[in-house]
C-alpha positions as CSV (number, residue, x, y, z in Angstrom):
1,X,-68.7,-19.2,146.5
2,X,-65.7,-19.0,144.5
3,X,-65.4,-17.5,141.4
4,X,-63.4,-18.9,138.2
5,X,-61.1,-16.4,136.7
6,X,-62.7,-16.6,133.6
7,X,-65.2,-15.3,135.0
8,X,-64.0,-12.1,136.2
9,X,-63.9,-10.3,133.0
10,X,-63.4,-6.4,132.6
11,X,-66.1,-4.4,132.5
12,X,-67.8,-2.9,129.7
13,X,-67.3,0.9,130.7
14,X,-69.5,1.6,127.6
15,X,-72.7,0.0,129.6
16,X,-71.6,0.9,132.9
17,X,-71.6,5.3,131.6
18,X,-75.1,4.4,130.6
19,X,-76.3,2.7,133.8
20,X,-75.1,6.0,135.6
21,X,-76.5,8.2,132.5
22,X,-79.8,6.2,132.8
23,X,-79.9,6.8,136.5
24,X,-79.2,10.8,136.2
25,X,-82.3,10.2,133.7
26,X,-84.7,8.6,136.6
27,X,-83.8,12.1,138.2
28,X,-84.8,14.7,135.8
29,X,-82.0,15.2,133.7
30,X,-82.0,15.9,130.1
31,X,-79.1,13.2,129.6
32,X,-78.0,12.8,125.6
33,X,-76.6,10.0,124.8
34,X,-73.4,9.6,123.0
35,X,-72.2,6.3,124.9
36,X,-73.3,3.5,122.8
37,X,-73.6,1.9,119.5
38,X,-77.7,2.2,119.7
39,X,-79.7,3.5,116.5
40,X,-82.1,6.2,117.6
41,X,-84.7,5.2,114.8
42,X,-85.9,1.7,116.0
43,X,-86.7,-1.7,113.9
44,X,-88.0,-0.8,110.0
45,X,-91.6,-0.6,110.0
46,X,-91.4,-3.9,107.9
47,X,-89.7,-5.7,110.1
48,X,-92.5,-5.1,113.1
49,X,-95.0,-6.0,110.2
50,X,-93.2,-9.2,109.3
51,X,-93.1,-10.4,113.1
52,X,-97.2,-9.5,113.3
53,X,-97.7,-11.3,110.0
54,X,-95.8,-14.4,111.4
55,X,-97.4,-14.3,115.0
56,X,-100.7,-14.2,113.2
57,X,-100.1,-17.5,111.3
58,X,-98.4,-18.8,114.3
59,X,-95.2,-19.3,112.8
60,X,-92.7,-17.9,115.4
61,X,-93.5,-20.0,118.5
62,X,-91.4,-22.6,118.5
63,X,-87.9,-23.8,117.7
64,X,-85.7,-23.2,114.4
65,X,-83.2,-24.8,113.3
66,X,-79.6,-24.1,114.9
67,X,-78.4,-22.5,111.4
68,X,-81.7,-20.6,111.6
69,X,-84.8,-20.6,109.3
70,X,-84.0,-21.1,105.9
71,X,-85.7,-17.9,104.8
72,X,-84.1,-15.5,106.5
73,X,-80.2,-17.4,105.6
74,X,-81.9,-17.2,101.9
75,X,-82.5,-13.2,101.9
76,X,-79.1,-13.0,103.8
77,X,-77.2,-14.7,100.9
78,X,-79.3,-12.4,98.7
79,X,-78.4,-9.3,100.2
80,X,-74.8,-10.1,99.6
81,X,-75.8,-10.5,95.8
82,X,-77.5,-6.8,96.1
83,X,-74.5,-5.4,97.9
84,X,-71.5,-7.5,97.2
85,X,-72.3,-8.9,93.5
86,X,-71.6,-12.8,95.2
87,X,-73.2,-15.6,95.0
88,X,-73.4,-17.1,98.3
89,X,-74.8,-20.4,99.2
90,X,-77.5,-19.7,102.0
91,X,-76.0,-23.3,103.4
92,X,-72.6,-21.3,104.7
93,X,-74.8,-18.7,106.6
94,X,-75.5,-19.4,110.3
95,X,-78.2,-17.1,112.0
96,X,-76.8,-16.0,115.4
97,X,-77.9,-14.7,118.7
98,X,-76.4,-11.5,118.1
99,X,-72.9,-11.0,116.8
100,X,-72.3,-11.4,120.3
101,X,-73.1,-14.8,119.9
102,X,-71.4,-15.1,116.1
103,X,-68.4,-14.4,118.3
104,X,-68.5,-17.2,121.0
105,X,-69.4,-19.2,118.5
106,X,-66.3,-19.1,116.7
107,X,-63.7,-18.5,119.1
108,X,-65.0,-22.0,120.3
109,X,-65.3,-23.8,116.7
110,X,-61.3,-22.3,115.8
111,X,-59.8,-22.2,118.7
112,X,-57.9,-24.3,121.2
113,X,-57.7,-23.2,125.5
114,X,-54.8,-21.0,125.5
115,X,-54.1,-20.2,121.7
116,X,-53.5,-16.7,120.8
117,X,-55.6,-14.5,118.7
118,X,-54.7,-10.8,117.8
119,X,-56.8,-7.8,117.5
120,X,-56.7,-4.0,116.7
121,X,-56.3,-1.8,119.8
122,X,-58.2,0.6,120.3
123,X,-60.6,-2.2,119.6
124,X,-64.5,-3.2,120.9
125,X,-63.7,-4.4,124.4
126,X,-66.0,-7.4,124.2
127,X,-63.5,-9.4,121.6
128,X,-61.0,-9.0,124.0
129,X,-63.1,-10.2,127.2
130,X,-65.1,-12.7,125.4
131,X,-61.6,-14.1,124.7
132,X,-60.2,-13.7,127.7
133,X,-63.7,-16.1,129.4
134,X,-63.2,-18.4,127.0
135,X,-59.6,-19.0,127.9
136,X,-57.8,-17.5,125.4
137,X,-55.3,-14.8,125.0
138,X,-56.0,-11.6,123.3
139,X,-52.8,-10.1,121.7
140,X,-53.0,-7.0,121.6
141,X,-51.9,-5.1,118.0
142,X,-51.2,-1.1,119.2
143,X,-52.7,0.5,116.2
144,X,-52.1,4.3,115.4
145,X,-53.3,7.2,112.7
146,X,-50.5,6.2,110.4
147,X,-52.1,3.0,109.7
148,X,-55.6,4.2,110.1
149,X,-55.9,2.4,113.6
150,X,-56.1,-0.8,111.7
151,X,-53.7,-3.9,111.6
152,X,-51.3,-4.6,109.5
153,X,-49.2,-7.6,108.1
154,X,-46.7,-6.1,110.0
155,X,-48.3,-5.6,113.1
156,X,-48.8,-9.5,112.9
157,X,-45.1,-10.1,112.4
158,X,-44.3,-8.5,115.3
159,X,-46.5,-10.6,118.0
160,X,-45.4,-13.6,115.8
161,X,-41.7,-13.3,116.9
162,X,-43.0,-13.0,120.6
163,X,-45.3,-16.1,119.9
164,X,-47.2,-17.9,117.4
165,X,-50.8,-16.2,116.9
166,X,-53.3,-19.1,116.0
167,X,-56.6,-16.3,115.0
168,X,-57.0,-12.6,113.9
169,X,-60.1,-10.8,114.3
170,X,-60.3,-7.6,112.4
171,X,-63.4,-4.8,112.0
172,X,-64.3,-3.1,109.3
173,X,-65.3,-0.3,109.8
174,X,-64.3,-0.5,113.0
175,X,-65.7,0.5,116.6
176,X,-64.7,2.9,117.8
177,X,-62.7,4.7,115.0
178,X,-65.0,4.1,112.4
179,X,-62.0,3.5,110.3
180,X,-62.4,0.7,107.0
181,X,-59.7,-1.7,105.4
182,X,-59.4,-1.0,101.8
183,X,-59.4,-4.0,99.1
184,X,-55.6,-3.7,99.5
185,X,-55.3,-3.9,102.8
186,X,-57.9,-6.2,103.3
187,X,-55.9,-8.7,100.6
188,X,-53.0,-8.1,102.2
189,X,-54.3,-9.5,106.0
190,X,-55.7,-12.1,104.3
191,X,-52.9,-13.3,102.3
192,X,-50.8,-13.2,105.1
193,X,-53.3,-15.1,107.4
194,X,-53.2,-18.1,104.7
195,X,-49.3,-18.1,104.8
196,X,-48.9,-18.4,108.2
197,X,-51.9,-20.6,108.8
198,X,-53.7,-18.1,111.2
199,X,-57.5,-18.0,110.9
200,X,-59.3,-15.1,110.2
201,X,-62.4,-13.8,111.6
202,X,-64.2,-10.0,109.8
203,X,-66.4,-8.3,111.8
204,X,-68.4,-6.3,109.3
205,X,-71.6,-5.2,111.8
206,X,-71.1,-1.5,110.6
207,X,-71.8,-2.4,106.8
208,X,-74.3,-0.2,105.1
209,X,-73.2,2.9,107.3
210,X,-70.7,4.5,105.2
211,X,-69.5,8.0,104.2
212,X,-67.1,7.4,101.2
213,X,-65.6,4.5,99.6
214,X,-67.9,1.3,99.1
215,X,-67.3,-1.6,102.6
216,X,-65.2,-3.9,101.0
217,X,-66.5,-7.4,102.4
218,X,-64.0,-10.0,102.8
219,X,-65.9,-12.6,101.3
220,X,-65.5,-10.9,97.9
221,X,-61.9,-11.7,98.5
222,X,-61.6,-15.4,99.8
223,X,-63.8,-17.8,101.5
224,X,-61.8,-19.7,104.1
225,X,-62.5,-16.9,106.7
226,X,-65.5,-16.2,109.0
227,X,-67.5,-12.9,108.4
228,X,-69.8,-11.4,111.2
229,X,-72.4,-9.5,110.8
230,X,-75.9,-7.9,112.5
231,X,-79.4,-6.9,112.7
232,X,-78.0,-4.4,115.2
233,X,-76.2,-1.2,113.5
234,X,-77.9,-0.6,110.1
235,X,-81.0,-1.8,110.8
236,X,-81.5,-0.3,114.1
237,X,-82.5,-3.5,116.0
238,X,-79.9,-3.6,118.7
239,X,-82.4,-5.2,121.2
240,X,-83.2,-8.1,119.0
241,X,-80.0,-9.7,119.5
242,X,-80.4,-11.0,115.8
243,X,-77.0,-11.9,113.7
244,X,-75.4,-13.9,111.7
245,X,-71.9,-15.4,110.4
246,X,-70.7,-16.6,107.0
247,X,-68.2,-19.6,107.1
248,X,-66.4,-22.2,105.1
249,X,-68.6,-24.9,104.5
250,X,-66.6,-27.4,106.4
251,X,-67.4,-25.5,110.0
252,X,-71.2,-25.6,109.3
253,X,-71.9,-28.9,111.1
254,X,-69.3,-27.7,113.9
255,X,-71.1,-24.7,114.5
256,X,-75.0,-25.8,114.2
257,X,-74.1,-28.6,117.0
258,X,-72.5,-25.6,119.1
259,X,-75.4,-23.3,118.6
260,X,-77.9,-25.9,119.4
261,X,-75.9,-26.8,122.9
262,X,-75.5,-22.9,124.1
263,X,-78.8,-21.7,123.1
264,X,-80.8,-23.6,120.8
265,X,-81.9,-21.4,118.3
266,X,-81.7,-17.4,117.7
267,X,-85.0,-16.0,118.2
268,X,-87.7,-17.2,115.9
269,X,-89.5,-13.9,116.3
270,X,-86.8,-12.1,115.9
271,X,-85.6,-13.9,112.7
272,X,-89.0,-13.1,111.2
273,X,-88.8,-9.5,112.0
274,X,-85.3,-9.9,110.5
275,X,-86.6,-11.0,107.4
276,X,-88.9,-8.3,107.0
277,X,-86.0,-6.2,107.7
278,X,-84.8,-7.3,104.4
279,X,-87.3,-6.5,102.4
280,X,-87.5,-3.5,99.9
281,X,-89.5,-1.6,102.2
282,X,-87.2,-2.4,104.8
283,X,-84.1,-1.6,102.9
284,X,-85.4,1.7,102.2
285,X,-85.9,2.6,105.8
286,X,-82.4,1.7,106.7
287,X,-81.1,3.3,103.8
288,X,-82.8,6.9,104.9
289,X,-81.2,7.0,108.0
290,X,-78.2,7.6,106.2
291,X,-78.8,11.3,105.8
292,X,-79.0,11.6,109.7
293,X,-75.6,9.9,110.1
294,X,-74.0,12.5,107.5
295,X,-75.4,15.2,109.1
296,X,-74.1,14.1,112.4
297,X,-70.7,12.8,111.2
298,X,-70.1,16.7,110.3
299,X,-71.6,18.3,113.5
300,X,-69.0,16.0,115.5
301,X,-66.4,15.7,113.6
302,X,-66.4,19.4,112.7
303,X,-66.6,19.8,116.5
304,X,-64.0,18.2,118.0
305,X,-61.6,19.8,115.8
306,X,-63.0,22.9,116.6
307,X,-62.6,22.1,120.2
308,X,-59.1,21.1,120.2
309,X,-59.3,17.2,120.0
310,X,-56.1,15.6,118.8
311,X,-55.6,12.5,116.5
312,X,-59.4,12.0,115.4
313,X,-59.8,8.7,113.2
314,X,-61.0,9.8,109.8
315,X,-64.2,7.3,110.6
316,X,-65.1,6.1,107.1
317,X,-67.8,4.0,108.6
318,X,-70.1,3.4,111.3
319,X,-70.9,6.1,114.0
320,X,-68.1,7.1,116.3
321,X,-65.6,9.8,117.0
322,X,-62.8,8.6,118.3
323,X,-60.0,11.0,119.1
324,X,-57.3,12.3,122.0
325,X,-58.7,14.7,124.6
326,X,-57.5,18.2,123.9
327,X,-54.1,19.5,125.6
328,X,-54.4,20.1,129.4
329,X,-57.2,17.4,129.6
330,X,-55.5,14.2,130.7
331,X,-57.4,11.7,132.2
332,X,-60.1,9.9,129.8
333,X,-62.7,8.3,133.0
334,X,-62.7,12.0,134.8
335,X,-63.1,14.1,131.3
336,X,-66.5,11.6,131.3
337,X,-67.8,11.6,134.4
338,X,-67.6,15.5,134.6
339,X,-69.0,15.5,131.2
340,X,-72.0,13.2,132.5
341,X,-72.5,15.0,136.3
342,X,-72.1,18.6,135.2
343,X,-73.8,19.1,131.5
344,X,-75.6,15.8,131.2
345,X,-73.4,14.1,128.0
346,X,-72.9,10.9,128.2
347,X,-69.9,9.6,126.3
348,X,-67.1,7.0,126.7
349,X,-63.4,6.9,127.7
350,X,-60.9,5.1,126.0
351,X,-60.1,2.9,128.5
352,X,-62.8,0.7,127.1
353,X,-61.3,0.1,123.9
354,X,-57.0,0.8,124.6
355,X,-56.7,-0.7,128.3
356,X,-52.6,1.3,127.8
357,X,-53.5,4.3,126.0
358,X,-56.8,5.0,126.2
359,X,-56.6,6.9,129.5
360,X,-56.5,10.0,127.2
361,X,-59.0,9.3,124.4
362,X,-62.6,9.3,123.9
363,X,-65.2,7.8,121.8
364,X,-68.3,9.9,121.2
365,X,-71.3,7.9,119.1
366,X,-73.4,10.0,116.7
367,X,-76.4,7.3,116.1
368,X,-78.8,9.9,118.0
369,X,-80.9,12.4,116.1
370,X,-78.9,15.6,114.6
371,X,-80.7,17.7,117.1
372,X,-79.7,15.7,120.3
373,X,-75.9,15.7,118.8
374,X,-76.0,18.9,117.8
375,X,-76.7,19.5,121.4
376,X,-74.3,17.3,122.3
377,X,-71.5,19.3,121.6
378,X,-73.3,22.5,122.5
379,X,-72.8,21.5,126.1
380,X,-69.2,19.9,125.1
381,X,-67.9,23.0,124.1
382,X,-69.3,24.4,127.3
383,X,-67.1,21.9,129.1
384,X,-64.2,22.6,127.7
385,X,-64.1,26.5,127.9
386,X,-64.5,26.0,131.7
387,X,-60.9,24.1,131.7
388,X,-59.4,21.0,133.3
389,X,-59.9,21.3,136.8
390,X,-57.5,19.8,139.5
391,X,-59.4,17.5,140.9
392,X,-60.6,16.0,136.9
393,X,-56.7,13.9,137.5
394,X,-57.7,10.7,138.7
395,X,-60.8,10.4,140.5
């Protein structure tokens, strides 16, 4: 059978280190985790309690709407009142499969076969692929410290004089740097977006994980934009597959009709869950994890410096490290797969996220208890007083 191209995406290296790590596991070894974006603390209790509560009064069993339950887009346009001091019509939120599914959702309701849409690299290799199956070109934006390893207007001139860019997708913070746009910067992408006619999509997953300065959310700025955002990252409920997006109202209709073609409805038990995720009692739950993330931040962070790592992204957000291997270590996929094979870390290159430069860079996520990071780089630092090896060039 022959495949279509768009169907031969990259991989997600991400997911394939953890197959391998997982399978090491199945063996006996004491593998830590430092590969993906997954909470270690699970759904809030209130969130479990909500979906019980719902199941018992057999509420979750059938369809929702496309948009999602009213409910749960009402505490959503709350929580940007508690956080963001808005007032947001619960009509302009659209409850997603995932923001994995926010995504496809938008790409299809902006964009046209073959337009161009540009995006930070190092960046989350999914925008890129998702783009690239749905027919349209990622334009790459090659990102460095001096700008915080975020776009700028005049990144976006640039890849306008090769072409014209119809869509930008930006993170804040960011995977896998961590790194956040300020209000400035953030004005200034925005502004330029509306001059050039170039829509904008804000992926703001990582919101509520934060080490400094208050996530600016774009919405407090304009509203013709798209805004993404999870269940997944704060919340710890990854598996739930539970987001949502906040549009213009004029792409409502447009997107409920797409949503209701692809997959329906998101998950009605995992909306009610989501709802009690949103609740004081869940709040607070989320909010405590904090504390962990701080803890881990420093262990890391403190870490890789120690250990000669080059370049590391100040991360203001999120959980990642994301840095350039230390001098005589040149090859991102072997530094990981020794790392993996030999002291059981698990931990991705940064190939995933900088197909051109990533060959020398590695993310390492902190979202796993202090004790298992702490660990973590117990073994890393291990690694790295044994030196390079040969045979770590290439294979």
């Amino acid at each position: 059978m022959k495949l279509s191209t768009r169907g031969q995406t990259a991989p997600f290296v991400a997911m394939d280190v953890l197959s391998e790590a997982t399978r090491l596991e199945a063996g006996g070894a004491p593998v830590l985790h430092m590969e993906v974006g997954e909470p270690a603390f699970g759904a809030p209790r209130a969130a479990l309690e909500a979906l019980a509560a719902a199941e018992g009064r057999g509420e979750t069993l059938g369809y929702t709407s496309g948009l999602g339950t009213a409910r749960l887009r009402e505490a959503i346009a709350a929580l940007y009142e508690r956080r963001h001091g808005l007032t947001l019509d619960p009509g302009r939120v659209v409850v997603t499969a995932g923001s994995s599914g926010a995504f496809v959702l938008a790409f299809l309701a902006l964009f046209e076969a073959g337009d161009r849409v540009a995006l930070a690299d190092p960046g989350y290799p999914a925008y890129r692929n998702t783009l690239s199956a749905l027919g349209l070109e990622a334009v790459r934006l090659e990102t460095d410290l001096a700008t915080r390893y975020q776009p700028t207007p005049m990144h976006l001139a640039a890849a306008r004089a090769a072409q014209p860019v119809q869509g930008l997708l930006v993170a804040s913070p960011a995977n896998p740097t961590g790194t956040m746009l300020d209000e400035l910067a953030l004005s200034a992408l925005i502004a330029d977006c509306a001059a050039h006619h170039t829509a904008l999509i804000v992926d703001e997953i990582y919101h509520g994980i934060t080490y400094g300065d208050h996530a600016v959310s774009a919405l407090e700025i304009a509203e013709e934009l798209i805004v993404v955002n999870s269940f997944s990252k704060y919340y710890a409920m990854t598996g739930w597959r539970i987001g949502w997006m906040v549009v213009p109202e004029g792409l409502i209709r447009p997107l409920q009709n797409l949503a209701q073609n692809l997959y329906i409805c998101a998950s009605h038990p995992a909306q009610a869950a989501a709802l009690g995720a949103l609740s004081p009692e869940g709040e607070a739950e989320a909010a405590g994890h904090m504390a962990d993330y701080r803890r881990n931040r420093e262990t890391v962070m403190t870490a890789l410096a120690s250990l000669g790592f080059r370049d590391i992204a100040p991360a203001d957000g999120a959980f990642y490290a994301y840095a350039t291997l230390p001098a005589g270590w040149e090859d991102s996929m072997a530094f990981s797969r020794r790392l993996l094979a030999e002291h059981h870390v698990a931990a991705t290159p940064g190939l995933d996220f900088d197909p051109v430069r990533g060959g020398q860079t590695m993310r390492f996520s902190y979202a796993q208890s202090p004790a298992a990071i702490e660990e973590a780089m117990d073994r890393l630092s291990r690694m790295i007083a044994a030196g390079p090896r040969a045979e770590a060039h290439g294979t």
